[in-house]
N, CA, C and O of each residue as an XYZ file, in Angstrom:
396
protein
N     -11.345      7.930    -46.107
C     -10.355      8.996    -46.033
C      -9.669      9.099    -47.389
O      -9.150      8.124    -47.934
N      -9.689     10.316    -47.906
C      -9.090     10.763    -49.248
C      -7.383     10.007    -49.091
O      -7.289      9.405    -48.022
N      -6.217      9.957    -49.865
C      -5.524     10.068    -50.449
C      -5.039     11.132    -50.114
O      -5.725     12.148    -50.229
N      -3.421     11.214    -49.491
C      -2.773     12.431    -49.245
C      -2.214     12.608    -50.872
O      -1.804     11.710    -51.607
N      -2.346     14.123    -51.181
C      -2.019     14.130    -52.603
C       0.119     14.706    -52.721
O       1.066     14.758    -51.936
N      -0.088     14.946    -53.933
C       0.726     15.112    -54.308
C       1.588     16.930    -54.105
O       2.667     17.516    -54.020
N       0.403     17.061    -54.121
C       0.873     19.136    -53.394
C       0.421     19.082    -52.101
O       0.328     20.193    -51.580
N       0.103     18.133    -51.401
C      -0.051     17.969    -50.144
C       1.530     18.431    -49.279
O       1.984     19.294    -48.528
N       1.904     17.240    -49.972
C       2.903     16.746    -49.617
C       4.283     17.755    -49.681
O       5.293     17.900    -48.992
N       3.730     18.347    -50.893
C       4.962     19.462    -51.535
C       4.791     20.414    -50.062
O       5.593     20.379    -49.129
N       3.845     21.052    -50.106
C       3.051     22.218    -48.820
C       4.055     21.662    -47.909
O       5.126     22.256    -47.789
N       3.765     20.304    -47.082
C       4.768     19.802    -45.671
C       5.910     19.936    -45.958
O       6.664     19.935    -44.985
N       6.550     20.104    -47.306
C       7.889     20.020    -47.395
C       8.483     21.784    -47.161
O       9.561     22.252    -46.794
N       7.156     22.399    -47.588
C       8.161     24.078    -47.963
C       7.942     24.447    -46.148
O       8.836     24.996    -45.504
N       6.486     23.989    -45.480
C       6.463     24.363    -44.202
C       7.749     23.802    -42.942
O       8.072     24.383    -41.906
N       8.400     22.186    -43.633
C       9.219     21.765    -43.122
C      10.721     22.502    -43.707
O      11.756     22.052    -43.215
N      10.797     23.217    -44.370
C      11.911     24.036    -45.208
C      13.006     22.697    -45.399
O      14.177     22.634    -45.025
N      12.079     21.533    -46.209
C      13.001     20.289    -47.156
C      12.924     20.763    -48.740
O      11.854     21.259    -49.093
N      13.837     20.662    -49.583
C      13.968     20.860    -50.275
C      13.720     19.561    -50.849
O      14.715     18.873    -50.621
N      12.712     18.801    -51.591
C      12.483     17.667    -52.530
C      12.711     17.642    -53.800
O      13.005     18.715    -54.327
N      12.664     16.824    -54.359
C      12.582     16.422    -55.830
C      10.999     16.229    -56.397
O       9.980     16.328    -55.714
N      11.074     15.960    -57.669
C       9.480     15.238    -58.356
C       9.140     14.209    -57.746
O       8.139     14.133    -57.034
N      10.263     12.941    -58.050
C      10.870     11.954    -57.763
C      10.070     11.608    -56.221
O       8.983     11.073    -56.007
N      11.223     12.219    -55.175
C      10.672     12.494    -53.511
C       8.969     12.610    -53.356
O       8.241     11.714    -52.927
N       8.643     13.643    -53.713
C       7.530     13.919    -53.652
C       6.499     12.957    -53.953
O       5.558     12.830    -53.170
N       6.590     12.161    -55.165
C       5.421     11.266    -55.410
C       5.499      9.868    -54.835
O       4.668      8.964    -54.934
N       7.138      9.878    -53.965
C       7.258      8.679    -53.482
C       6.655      8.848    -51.516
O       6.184      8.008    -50.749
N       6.959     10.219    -51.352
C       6.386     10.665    -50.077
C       5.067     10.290    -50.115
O       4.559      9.431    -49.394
N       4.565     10.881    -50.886
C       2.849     11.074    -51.070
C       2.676      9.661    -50.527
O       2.211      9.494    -49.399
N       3.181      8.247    -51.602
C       2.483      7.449    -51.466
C       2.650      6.888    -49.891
O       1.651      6.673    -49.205
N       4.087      6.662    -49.357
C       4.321      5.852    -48.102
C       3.557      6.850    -47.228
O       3.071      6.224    -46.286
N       3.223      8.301    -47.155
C       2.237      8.879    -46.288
C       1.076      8.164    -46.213
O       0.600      7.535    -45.267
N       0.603      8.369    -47.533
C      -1.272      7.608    -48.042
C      -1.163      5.953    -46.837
O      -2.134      5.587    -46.174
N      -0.334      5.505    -46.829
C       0.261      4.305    -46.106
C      -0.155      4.419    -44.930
O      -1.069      3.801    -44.384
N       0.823      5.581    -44.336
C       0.594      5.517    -42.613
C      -0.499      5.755    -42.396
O      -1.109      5.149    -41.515
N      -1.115      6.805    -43.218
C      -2.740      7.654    -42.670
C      -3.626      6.857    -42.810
O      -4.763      7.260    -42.567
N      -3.410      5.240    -43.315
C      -4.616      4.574    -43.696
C      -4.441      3.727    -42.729
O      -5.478      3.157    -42.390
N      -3.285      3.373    -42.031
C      -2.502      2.817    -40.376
C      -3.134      3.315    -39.952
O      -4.060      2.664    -39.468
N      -3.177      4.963    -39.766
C      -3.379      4.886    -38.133
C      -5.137      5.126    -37.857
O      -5.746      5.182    -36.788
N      -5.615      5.233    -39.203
C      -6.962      5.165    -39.245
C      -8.021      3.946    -39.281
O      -9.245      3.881    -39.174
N      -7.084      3.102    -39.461
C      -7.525      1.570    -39.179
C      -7.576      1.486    -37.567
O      -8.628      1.232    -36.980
N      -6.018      1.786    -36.713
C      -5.590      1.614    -35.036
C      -7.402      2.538    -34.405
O      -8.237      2.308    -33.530
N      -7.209      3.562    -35.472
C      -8.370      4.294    -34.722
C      -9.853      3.863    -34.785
O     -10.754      4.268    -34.051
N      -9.926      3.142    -35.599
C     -11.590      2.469    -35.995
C     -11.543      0.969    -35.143
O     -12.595      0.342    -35.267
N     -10.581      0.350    -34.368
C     -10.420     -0.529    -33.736
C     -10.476     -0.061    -31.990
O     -11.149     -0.745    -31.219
N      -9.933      0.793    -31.641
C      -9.813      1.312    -30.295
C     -11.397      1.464    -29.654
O     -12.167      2.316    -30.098
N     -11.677      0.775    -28.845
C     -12.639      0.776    -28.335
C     -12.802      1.610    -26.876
O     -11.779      1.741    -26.203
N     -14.035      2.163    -26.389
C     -14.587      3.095    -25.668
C     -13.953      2.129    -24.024
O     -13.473      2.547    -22.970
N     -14.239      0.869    -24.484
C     -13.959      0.030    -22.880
C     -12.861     -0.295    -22.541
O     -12.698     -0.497    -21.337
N     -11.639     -0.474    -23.522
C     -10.352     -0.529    -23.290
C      -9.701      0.490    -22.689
O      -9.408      1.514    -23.305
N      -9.384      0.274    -21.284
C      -8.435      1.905    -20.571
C      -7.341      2.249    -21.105
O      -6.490      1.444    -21.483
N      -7.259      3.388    -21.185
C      -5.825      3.381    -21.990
C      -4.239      2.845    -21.203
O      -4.235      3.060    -19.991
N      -3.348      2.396    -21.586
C      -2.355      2.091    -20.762
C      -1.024      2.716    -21.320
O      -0.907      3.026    -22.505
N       0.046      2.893    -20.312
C       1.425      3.211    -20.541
C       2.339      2.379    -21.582
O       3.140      2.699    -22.460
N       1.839      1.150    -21.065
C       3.131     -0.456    -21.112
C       2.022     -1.274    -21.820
O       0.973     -1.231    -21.177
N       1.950     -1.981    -22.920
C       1.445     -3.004    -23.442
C       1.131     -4.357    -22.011
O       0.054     -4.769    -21.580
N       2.526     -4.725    -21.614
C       2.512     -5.627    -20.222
C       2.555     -4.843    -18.832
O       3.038     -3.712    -18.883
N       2.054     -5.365    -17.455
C       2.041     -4.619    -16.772
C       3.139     -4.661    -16.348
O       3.777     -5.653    -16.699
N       3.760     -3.786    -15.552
C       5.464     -3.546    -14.927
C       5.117     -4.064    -13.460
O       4.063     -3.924    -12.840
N       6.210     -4.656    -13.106
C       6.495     -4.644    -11.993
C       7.628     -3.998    -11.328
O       8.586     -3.732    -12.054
N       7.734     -3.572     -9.592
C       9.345     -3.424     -9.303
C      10.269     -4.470     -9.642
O       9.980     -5.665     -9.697
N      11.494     -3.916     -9.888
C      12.533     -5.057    -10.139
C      13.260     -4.778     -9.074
O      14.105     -5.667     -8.969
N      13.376     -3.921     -8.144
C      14.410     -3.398     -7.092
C      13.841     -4.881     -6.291
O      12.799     -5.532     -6.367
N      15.146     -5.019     -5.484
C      15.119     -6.097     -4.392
C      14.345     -5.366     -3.000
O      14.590     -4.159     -3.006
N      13.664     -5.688     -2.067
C      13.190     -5.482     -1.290
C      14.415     -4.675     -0.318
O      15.577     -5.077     -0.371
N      14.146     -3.875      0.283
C      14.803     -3.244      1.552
C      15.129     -4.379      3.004
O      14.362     -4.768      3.885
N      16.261     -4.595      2.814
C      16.344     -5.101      3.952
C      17.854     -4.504      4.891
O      18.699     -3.733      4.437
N      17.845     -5.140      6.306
C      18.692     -4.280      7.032
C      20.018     -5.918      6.957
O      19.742     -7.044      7.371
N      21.417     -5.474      6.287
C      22.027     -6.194      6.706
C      23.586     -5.493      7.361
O      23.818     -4.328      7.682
N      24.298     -6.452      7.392
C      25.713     -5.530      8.758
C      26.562     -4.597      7.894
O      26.568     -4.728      6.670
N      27.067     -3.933      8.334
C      27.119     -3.122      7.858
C      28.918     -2.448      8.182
O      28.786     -2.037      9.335
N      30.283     -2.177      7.812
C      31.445     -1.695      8.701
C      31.089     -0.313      9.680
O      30.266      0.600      9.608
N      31.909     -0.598     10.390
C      31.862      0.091     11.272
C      32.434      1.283     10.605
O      32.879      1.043      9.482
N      32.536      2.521     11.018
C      33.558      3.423     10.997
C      35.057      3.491     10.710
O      35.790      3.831      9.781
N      35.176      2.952     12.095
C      36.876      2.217     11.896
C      37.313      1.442     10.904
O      38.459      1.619     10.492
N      36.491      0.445     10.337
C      36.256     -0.316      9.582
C      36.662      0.139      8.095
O      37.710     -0.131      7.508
N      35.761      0.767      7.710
C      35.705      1.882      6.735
C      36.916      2.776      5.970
O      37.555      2.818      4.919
N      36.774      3.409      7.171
C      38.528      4.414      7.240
C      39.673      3.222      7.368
O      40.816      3.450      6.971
N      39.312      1.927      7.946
C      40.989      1.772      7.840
C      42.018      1.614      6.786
O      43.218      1.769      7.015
N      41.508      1.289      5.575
C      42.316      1.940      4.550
C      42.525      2.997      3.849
O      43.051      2.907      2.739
N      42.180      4.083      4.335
C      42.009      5.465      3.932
C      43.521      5.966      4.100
O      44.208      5.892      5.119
N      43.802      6.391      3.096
C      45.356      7.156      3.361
C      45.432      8.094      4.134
O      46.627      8.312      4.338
N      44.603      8.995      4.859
C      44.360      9.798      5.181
C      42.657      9.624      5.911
O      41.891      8.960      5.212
N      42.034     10.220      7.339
C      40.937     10.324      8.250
C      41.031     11.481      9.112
O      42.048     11.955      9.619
N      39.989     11.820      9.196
C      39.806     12.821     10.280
C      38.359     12.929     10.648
O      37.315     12.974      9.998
N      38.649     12.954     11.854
C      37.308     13.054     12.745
C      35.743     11.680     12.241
O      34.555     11.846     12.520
N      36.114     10.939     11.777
C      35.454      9.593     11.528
C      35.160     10.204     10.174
O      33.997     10.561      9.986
N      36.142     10.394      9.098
C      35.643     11.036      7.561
C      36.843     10.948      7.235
O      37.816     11.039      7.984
N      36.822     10.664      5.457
C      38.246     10.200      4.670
C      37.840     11.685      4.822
O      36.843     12.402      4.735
N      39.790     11.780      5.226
C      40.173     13.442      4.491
C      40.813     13.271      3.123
O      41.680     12.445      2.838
N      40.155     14.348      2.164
C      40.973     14.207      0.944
C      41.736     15.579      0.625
O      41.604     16.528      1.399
N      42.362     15.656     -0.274
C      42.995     16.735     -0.377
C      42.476     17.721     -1.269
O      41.857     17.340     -2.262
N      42.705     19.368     -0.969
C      42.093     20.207     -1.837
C      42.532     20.430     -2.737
O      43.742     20.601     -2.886
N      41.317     20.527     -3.993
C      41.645     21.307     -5.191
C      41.050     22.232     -5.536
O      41.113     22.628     -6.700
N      40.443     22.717     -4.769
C      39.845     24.631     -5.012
C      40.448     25.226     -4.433
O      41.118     24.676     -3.558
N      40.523     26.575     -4.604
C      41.606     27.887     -3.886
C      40.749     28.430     -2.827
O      41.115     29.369     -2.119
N      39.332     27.705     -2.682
C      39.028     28.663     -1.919
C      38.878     28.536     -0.405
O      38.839     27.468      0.206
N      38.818     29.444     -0.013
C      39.257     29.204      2.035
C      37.736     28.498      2.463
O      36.733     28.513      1.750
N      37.873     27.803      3.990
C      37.152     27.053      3.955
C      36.693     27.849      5.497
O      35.739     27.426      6.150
């Protein structure tokens, strides 16, 4: 694989509307030439039999299992409620609108 050049690089900058330097530019070029030779190595290694995966490790659930334990009652519930009605905290309104 060629060498990303030097007006390569300029081109990504006017299509990215960055304004660079000389400076920028020949220092872009090179750390590009860098990655593209990365990821063209990752790609000459990836093999046809390896499935591809999400997660490097496999995941497991972390949630605790479902289980049934006791639970307050109603009464229970509401009895410190400043306010109940009809087995439900009543709270007070703050919209105007009729109900």
């Amino acid at each position: 694989m060629s060498a990303i050049t030097r007006d390569e690089v300029a081109h990504l900058a006017r299509l990215s509307r960055l304004a660079l330097g000389e400076d920028e530019l020949d220092h872009l070029a090179a750390q590009l030439d860098v990655i593209i030779s990365a990821v063209a190595r990752v790609q000459q290694v990836a093999a046809e039999d390896i499935p591809p995966t999400s997660h490097a490790l496999p995941i497991t659930n972390v949630f605790r299992a479902d289980e049934v334990r006791p639970t307050l009652s109603p009464d229970q519930a509401l009895a410190a409620a400043p306010a109940a009605e009809e087995q439900r905290f009543r709270v007070p309104r703050i919209l105007g609108e009729e109900a």
